[in-house]
KOLKESE-793216 format. One line per field, with one value per atom (N, C-alpha, C): x, y, z; residue in one letter. Coordinates in nm, 2 decimals, padded with zeros to 4 digits. Layout:
east = X_...
north = Y_...
up = Z_...
residuo = a_...
This chain:
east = -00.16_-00.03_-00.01_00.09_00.17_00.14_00.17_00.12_00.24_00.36_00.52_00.49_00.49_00.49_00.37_00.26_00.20_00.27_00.36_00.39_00.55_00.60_00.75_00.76_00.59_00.62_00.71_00.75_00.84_00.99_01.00_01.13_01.16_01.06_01.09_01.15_01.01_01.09_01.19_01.28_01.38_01.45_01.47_01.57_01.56_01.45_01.46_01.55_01.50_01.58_01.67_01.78_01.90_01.95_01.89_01.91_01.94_01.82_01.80_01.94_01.99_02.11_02.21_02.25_02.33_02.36_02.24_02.20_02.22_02.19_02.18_02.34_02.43_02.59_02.65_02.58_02.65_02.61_02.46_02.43_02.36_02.42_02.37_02.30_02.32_02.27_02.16_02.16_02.06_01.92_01.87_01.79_01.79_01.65_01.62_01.73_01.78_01.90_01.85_01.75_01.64_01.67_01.77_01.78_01.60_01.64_01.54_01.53_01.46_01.48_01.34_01.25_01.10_01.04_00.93_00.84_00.78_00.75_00.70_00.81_00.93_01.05_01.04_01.05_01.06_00.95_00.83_00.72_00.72_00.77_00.79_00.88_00.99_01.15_01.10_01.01_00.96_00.88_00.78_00.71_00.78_00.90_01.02_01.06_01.11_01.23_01.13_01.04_00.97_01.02_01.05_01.17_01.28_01.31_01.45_01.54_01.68_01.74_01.76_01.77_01.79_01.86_02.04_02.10_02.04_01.96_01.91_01.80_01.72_01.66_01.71_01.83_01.87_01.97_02.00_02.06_01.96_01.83_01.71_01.63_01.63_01.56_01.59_01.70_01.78_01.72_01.70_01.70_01.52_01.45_01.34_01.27_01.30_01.28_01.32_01.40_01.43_01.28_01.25_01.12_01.03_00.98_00.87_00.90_00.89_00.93_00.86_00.73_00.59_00.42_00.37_00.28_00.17_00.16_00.13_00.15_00.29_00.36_00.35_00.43_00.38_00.19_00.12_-00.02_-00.06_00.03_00.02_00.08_00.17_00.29_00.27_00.32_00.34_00.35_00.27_00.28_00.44_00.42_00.54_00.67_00.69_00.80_00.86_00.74_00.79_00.82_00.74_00.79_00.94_00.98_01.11_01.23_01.19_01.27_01.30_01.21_01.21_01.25_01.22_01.21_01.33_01.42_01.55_01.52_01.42_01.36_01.30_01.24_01.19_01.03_00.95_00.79_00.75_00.79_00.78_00.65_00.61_00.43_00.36_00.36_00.26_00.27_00.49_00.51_00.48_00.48_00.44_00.25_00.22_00.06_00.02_00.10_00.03_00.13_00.19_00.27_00.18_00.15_00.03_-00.05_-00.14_-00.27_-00.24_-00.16_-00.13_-00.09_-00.05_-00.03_-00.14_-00.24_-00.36_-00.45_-00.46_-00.54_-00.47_-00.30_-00.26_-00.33_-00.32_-00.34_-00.51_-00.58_-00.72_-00.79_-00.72_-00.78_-00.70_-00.60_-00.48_-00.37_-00.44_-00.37_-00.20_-00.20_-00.04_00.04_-00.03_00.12_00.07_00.19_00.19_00.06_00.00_-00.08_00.02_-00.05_00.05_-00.04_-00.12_-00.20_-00.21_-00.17_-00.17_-00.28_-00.40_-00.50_-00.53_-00.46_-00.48_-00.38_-00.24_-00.16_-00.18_-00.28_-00.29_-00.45_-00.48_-00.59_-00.54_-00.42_-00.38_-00.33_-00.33_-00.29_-00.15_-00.10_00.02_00.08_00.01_00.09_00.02_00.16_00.04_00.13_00.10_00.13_00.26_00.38_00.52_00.52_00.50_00.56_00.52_00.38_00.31_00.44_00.42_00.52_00.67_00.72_00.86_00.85_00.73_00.72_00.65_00.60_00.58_00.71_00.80_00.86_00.99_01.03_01.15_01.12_01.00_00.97_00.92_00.84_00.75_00.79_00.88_00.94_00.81_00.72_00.55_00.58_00.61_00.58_00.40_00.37_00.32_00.26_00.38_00.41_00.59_00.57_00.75_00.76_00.82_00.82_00.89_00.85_00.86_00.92_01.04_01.09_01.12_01.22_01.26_01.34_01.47_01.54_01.46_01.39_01.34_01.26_01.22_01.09_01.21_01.34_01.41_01.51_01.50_01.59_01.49_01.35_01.28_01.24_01.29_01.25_01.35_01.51_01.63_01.63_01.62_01.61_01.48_01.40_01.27_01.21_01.17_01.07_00.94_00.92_00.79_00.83_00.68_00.67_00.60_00.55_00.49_00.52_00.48_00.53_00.48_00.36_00.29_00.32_00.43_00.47_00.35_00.25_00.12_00.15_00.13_00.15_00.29_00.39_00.52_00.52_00.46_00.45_00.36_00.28_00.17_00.23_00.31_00.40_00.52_00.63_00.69_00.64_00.53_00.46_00.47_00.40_00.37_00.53_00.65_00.74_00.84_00.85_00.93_00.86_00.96_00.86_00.83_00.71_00.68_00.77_00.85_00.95_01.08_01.10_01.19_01.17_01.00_00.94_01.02_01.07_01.14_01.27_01.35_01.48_01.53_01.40_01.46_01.41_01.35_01.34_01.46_01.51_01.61_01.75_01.76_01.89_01.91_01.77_01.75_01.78_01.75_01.77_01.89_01.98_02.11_02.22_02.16_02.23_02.19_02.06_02.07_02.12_02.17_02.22_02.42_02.44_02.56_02.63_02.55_02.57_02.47_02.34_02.26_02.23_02.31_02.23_02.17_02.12_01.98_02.05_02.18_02.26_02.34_02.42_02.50_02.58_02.48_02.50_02.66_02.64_02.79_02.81_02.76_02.73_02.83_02.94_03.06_03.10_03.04_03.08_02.98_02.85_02.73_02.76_02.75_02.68_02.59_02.49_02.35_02.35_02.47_02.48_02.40_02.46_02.42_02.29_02.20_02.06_01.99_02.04_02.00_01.98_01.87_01.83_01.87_01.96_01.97_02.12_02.20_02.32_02.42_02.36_02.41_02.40_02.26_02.24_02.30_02.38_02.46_02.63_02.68_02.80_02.84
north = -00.79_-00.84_-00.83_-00.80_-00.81_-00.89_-00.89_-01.06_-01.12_-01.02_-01.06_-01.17_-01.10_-01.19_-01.31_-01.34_-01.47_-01.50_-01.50_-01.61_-01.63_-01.59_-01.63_-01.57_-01.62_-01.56_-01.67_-01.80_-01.87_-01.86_-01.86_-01.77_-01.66_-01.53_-01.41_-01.44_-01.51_-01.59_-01.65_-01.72_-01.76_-01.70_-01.59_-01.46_-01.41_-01.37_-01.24_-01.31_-01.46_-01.53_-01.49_-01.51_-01.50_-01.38_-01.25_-01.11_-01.10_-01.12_-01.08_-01.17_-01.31_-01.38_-01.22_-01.21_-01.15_-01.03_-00.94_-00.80_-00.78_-00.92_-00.98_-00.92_-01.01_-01.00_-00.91_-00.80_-00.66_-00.56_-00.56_-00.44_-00.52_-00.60_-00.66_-00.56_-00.43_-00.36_-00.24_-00.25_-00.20_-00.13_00.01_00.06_00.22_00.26_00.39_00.50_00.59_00.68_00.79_00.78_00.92_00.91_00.98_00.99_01.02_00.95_00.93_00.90_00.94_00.88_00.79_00.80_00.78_00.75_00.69_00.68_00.78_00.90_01.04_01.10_01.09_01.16_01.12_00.95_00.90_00.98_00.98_01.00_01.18_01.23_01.36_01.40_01.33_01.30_01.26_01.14_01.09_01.21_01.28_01.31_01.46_01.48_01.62_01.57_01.46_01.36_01.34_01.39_01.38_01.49_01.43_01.52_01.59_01.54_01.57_01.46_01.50_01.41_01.34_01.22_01.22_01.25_01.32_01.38_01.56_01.58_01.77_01.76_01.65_01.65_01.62_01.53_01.51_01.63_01.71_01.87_01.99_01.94_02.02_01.96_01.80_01.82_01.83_01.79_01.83_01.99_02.06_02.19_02.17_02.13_02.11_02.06_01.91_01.84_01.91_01.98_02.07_02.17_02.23_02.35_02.25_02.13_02.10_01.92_01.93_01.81_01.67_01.72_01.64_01.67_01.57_01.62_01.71_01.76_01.87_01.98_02.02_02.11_02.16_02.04_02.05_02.15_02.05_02.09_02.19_02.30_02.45_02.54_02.48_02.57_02.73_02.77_02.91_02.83_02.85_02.76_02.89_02.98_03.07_03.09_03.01_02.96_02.84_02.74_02.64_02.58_02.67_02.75_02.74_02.87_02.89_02.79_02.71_02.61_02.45_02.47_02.36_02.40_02.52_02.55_02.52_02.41_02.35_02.26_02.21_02.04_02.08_02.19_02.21_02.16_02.24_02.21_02.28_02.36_02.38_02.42_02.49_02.52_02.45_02.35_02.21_02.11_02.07_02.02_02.07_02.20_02.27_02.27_02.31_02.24_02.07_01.99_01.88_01.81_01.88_01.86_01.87_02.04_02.05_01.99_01.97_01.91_01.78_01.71_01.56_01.53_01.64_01.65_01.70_01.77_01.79_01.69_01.58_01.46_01.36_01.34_01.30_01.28_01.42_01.47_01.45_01.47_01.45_01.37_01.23_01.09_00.99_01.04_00.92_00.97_01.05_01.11_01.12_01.17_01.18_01.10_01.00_00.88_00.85_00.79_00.74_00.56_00.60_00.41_00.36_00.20_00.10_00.02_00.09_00.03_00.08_00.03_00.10_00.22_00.15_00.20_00.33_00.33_00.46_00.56_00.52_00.56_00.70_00.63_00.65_00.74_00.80_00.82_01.00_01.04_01.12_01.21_01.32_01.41_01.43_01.39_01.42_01.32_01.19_01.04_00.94_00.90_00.76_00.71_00.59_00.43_00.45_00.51_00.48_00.52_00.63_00.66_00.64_00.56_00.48_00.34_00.27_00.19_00.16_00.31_00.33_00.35_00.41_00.39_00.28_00.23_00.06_-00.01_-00.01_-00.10_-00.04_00.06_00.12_00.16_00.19_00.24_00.09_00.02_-00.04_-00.26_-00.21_-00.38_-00.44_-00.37_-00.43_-00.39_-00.51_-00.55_-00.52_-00.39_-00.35_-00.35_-00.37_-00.35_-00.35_-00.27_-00.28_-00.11_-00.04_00.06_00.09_00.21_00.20_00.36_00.40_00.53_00.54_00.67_00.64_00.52_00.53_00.38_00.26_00.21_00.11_00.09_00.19_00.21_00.19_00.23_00.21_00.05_00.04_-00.08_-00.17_-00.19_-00.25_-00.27_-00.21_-00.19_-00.23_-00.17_-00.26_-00.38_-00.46_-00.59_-00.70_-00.60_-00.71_-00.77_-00.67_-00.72_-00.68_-00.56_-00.52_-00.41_-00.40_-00.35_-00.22_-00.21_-00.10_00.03_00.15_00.26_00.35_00.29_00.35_00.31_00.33_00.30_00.25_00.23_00.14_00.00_00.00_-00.10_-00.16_-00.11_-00.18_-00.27_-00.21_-00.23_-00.36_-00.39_-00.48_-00.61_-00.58_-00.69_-00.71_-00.67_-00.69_-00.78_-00.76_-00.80_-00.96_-00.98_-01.09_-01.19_-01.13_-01.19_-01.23_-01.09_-01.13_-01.20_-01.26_-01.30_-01.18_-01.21_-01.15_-01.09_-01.17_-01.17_-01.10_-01.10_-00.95_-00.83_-00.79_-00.68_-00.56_-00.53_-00.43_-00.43_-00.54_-00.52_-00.52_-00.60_-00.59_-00.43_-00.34_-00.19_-00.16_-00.17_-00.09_-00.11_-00.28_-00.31_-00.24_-00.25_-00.20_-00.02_00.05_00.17_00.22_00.13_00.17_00.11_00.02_-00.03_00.07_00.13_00.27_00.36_00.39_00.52_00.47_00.35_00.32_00.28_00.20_00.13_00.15_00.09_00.14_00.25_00.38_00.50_00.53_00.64_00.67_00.70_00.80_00.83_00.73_00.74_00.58_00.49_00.37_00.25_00.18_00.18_00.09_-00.09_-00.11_-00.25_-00.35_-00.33_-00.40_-00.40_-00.38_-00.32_-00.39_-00.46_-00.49_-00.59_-00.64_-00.78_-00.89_-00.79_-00.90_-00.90_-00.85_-00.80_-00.93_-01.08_-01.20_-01.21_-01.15_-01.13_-00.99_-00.91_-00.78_-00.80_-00.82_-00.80_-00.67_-00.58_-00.47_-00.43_-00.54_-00.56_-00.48_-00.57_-00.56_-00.43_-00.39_-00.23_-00.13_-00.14_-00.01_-00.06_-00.15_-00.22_-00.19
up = -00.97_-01.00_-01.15_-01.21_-01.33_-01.41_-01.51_-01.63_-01.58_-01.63_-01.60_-01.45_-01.36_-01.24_-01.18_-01.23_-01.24_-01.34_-01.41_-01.54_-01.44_-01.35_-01.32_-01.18_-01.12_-00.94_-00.87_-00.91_-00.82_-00.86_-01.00_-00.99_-00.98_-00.95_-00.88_-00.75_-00.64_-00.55_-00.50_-00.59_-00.60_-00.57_-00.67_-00.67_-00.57_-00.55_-00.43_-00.29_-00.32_-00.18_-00.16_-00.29_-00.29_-00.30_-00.35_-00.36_-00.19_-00.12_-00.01_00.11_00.04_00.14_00.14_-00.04_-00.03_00.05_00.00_00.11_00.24_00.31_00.47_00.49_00.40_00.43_00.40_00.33_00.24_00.39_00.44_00.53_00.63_00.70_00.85_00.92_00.93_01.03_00.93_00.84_00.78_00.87_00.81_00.89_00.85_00.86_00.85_00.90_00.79_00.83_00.91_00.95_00.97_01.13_01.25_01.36_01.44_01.53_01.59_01.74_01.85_01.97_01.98_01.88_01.98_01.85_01.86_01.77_01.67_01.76_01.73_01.63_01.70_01.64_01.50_01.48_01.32_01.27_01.30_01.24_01.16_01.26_01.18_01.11_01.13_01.00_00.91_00.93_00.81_00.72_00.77_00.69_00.67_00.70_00.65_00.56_00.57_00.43_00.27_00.27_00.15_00.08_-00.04_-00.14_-00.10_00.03_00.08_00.16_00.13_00.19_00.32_00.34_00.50_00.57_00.51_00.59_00.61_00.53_00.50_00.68_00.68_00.79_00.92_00.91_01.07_01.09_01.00_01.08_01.08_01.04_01.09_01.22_01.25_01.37_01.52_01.54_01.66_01.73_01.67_01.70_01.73_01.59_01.61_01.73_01.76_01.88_01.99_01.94_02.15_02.14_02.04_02.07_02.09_02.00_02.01_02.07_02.19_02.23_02.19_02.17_02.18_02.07_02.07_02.00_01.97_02.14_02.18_02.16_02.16_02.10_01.97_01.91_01.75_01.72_01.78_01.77_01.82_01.88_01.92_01.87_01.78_01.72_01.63_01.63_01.50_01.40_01.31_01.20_01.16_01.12_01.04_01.12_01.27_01.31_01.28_01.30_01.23_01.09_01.02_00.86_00.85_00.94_00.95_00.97_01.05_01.10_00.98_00.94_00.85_00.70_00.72_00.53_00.49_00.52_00.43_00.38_00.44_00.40_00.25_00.22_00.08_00.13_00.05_00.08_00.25_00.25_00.43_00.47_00.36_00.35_00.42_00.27_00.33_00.45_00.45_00.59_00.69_00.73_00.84_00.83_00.72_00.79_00.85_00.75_00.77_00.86_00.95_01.06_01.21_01.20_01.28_01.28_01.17_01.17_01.20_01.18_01.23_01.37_01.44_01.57_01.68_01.62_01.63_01.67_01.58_01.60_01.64_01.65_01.76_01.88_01.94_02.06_02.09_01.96_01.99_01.98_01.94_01.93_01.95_01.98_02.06_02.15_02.22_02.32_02.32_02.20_02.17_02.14_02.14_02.08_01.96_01.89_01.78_01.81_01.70_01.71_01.63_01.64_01.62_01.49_01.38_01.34_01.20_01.09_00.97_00.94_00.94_00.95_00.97_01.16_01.15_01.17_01.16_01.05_00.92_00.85_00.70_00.69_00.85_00.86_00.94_00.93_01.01_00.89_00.90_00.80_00.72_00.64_00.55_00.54_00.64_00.66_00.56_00.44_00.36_00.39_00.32_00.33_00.34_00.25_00.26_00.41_00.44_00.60_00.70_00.69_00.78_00.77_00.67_00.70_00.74_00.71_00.78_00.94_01.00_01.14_01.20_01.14_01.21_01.21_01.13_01.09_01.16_01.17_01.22_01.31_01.36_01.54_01.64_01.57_01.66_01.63_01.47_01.43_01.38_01.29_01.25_01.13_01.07_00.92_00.86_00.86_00.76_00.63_00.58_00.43_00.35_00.25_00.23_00.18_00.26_00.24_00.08_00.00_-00.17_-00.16_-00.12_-00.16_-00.32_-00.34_-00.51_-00.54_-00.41_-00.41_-00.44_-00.36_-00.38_-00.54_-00.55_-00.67_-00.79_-00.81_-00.89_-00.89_-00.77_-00.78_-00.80_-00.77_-00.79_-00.94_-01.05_-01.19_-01.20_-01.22_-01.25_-01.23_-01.13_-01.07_-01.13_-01.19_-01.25_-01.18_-01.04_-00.98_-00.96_-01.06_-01.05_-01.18_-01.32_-01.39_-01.38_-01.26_-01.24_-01.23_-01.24_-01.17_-01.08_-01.00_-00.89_-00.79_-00.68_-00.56_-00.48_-00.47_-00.42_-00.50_-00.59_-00.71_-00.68_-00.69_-00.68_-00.52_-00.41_-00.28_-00.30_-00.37_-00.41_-00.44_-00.55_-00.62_-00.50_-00.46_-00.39_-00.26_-00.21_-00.10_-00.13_-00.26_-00.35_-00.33_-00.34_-00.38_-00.25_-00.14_-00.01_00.08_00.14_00.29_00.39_00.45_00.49_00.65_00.68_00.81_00.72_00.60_00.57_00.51_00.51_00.44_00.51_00.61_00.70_00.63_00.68_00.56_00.44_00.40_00.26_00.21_00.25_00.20_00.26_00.37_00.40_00.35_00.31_00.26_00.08_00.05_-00.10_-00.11_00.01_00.01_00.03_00.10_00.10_00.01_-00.04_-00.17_-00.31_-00.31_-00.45_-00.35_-00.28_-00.22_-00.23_-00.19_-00.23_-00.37_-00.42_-00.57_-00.65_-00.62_-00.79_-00.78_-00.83_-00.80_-00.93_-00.90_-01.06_-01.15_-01.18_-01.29_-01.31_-01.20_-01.29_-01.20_-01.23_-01.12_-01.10_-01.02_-01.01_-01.03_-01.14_-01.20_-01.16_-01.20_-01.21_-01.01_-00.95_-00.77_-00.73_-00.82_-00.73_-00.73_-00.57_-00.53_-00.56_-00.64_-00.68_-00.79_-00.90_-01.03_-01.10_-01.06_-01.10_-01.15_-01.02_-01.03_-01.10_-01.17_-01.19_-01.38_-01.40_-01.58_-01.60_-01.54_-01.59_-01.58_-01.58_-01.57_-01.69_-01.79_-01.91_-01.98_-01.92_-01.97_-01.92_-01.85_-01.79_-01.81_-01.84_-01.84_-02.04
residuo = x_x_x_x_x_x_x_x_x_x_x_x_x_x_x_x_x_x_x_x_x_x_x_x_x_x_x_x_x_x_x_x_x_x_x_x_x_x_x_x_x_x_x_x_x_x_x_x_x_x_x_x_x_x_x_x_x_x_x_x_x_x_x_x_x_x_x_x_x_x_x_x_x_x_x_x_x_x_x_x_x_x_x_x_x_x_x_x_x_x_x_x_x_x_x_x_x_x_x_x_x_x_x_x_x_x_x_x_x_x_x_x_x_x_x_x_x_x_x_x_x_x_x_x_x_x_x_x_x_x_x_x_x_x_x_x_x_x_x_x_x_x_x_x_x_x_x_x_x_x_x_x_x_x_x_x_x_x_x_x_x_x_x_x_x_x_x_x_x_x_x_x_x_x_x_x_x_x_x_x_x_x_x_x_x_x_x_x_x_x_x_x_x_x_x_x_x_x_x_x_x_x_x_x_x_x_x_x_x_x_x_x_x_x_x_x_x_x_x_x_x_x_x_x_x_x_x_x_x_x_x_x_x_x_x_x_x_x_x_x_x_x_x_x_x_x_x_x_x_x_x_x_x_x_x_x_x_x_x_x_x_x_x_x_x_x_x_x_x_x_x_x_x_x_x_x_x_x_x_x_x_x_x_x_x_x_x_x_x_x_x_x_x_x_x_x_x_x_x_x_x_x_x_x_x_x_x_x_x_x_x_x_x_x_x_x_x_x_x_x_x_x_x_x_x_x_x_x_x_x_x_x_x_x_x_x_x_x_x_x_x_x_x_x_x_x_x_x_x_x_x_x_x_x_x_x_x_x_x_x_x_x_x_x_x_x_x_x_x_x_x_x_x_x_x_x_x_x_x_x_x_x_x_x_x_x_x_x_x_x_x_x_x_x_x_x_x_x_x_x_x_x_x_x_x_x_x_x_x_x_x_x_x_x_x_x_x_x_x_x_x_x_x_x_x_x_x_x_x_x_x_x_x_x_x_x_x_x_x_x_x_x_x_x_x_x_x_x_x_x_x_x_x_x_x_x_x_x_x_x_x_x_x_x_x_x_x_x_x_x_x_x_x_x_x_x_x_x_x_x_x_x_x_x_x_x_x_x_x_x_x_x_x_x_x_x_x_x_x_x_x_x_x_x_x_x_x_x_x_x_x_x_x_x_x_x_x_x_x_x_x_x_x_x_x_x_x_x_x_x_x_x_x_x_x_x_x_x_x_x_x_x_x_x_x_x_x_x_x_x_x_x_x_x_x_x_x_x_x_x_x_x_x_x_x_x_x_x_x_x_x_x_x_x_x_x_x_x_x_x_x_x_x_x_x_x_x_x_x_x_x_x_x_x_x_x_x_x_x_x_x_x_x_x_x_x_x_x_x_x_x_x_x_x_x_x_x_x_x_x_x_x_x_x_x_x_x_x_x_x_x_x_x_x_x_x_x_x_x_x_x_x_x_x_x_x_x_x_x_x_x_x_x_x_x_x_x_x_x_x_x_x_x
């Protein structure tokens, strides 16, 4: 943890209470944008949505999910078909390997389903901790952890809740400060709040809700 946060973890606390009342009332329905029918489905949106957007992937998997319905599938595929199919997402190389290979040991140590267990999760090829905890938490409702995209990772520095800049690290400290019964929402309320108002070029200060709470108010105003 931080120097900053052992010297002011119960008024981080505080705050975040009240960050988080407000967020509750701004996005009640808050939640991963990444379409999805199934556990599996998030799981491999998730790991397409890396350096890409989540609207660039939900008009690439519809089509995807019809060839490859399952993890079996995936784990048989043309790698240079499913190249083709994805290469909008950016990185299609590596996603298409570590797509298969993750579907692979699916199928070969968990009989094709997704587990329910960080663990082994983060033990599967192309899957770390952020997207391990977006499918616990948006497939299965298993607080995890708190998932740390760029949104979060930035609103989380504006806001003064973590000095860090290693998304492990930030996830660390944040852990420290939410309760644990809103680690799921509060990433997701934070994610659509920098996609709506704090965006990275230029926030919408004067529009925000939690402005009251934001040390980084004044800096953009």
């Amino acid at each position: 943890m931080s120097k900053l946060k052992k010297h002011n973890l119960e008024a981080l606390r505080k705050r975040v209470k009240a960050i988080i009342q407000i967020l509750e009332e701004e996005y009640p329905d808050a939640k991963t944008a990444l379409v999805h029918k199934n556990p599996f489905e998030l799981l491999i949106a998730t790991i397409l949505s890396a350096q890409c957007t989540d609207e660039r992937v939900n008009m690439v998997t519809p089509a995807l999910f019809k060839r490859y319905p399952n993890a079996k599938a995936f784990a048989e595929a043309n790698i240079f078909e499913l190249e083709s199919m994805i290469k909008s997402t950016g990185f299609y190389h590596a996603k298409a390997k570590n797509i298969i290979n993750c579907c692979k040991v699916l199928v070969e140590k968990h009989s094709g389903k997704i587990p329910e267990r960080i663990e082994d999760l983060v033990n599967l090829p192309g899957v770390g901790r952020k997207t391990a905890n977006v499918v616990l938490g948006g497939a299965f409702g298993i607080a995890s952890g708190i998932v740390v995209d760029t949104h979060v990772k930035r609103l989380a520095e504006r806001l003064g809740l973590s000095n860090n800049s290693n998304p492990d690290k930030i996830e660390e400290d944040l852990m420290e400060i939410v309760p644990e019964k809103d680690w799921i929402s509060f990433s997701d309320m934070l994610i659509w709040h920098g996609r709506r108002v704090c965006k990275a070029k230029k926030p919408k200060c004067l529009e925000c809700s939690i402005n009251n709470y934001c040390p980084s108010y004044k800096k953009f105003t």
